[in-house]
Each structure stands twice: as structure tokens, then as C-alpha cells.
C-alpha positions in Angstrom: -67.3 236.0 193.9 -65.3 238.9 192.1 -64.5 242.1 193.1 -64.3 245.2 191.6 -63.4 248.5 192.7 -62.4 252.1 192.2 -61.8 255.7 193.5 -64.3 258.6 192.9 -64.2 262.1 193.9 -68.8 261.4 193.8 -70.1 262.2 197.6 -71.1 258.2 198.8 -75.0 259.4 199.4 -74.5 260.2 195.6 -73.0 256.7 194.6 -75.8 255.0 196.5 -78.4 257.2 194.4 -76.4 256.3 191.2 -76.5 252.9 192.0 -80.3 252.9 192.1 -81.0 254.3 189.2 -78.5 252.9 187.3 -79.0 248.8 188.2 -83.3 249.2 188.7 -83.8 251.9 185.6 -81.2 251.5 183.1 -79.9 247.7 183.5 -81.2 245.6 180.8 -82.2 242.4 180.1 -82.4 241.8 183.8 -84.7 244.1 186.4 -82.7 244.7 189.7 -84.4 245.2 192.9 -83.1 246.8 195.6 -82.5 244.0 198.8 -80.9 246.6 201.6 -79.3 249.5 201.8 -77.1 252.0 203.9 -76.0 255.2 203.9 -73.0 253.3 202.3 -73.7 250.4 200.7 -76.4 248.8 198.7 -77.2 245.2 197.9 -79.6 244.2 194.8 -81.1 240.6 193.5 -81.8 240.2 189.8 -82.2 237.3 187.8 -79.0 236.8 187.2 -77.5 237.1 191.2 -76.8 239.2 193.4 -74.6 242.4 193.4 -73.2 244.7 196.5 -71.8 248.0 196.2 -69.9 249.8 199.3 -68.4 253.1 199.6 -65.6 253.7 201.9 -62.6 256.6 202.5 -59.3 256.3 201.1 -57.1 259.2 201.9 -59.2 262.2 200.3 -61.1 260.2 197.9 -64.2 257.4 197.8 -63.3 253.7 197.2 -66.5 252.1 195.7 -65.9 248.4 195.8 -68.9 246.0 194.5 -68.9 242.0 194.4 -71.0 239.7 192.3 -70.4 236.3 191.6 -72.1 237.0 187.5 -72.7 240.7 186.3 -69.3 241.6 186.1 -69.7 243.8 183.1 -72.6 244.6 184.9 -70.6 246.0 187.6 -67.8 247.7 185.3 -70.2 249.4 183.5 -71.4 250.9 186.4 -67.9 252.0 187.8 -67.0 253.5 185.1 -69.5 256.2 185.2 -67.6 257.2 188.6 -64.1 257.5 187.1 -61.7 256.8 184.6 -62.3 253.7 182.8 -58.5 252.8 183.6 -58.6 253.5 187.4 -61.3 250.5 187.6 -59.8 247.0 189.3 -61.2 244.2 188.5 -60.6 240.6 189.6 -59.5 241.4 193.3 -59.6 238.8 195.9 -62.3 238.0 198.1 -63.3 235.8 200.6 -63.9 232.6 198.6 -63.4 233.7 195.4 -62.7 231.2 193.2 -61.7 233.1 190.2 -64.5 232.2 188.4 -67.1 234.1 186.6 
């Protein structure tokens, strides 16, 4: 499982709605459907996996952070839209990542 993350100045109700639309309207080949969701985070199924997104405080800003063991491009894609392409991390450690994907 990989992580990716980044910091956004977008409200986290507003990340959650992004989310939505992005990875159940937009994301193509695959169809996402939404498993469970928060106020904070949301978790969807496709084809291809799983994905979670989170959003948390860090100092005055959002941290998104999202994990998904195969739509990492997926997942940048999606970050991206919330900041700078450069302020996106990819690759972080998780719990039992094997550094695969």
C-alpha cells in the first residue's frame, strides 16, 4: 500500500465532494463506488482496488493523504487538482507497505 499526500487551502467537506465526483464521474476505465464516508474521509472499491482519502489539519492548511495498493496515478491525478503538482508526495510509508505498486 502507497501513500500519497498533500496540502490544500480546499475546506475538507469540499475535498470529500471533490473526491466523489471526481473517482465515481470522471475516473475511467474503472467505475468507483463509494464504500464509507466521513465528514473527513472517504473510502471507494473499483475494479482495480480500493482507494482512501483523509483530510486532516496541519498548521493553517489541509493535509489530504490517500492510500491504494494500485491507482496510484489514479490518486495523483486527483491530488493534483487540490494543489501544486510539485507539493504532491508520493511513495510515503505505511503500515505494510511494501514498496510495491
Amino acid at each position: 500500500m502507497l501513500i500519497q499526500e498533500t496540502l490544500t487551502d480546499v475546506p475538507a467537506p469540499e475535498v470529500i465532494q471533490r473526491a466523489r465526483t471526481f473517482f465515481t464521474l470522471q475516473f475511467s476505465p474503472y467505475a468507483a463506488f463509494v464504500e464509507d464516508e466521513g465528514d473527513t474521509y472517504i473510502r471507494f472499491h473499483t475494479e482495480s482496488g480500493g482507494l482512501t482519502l483523509a483530510v486532516g489539519r496541519q498548521g493553517d492548511r489541509n493535509l489530504v493523504r490517500g492510500s491504494t495498493s494500485r491507482l496510484n496515478h489514479e490518486l495523483s491525478q486527483f491530488l493534483v487538482t487540490l494543489s501544486k503538482p510539485e507539493e504532491v508526495r508520493q511513495s510515503l510509508p505505511g503500515p505494510g507497505a511494501s514498496g510495491a505498486g
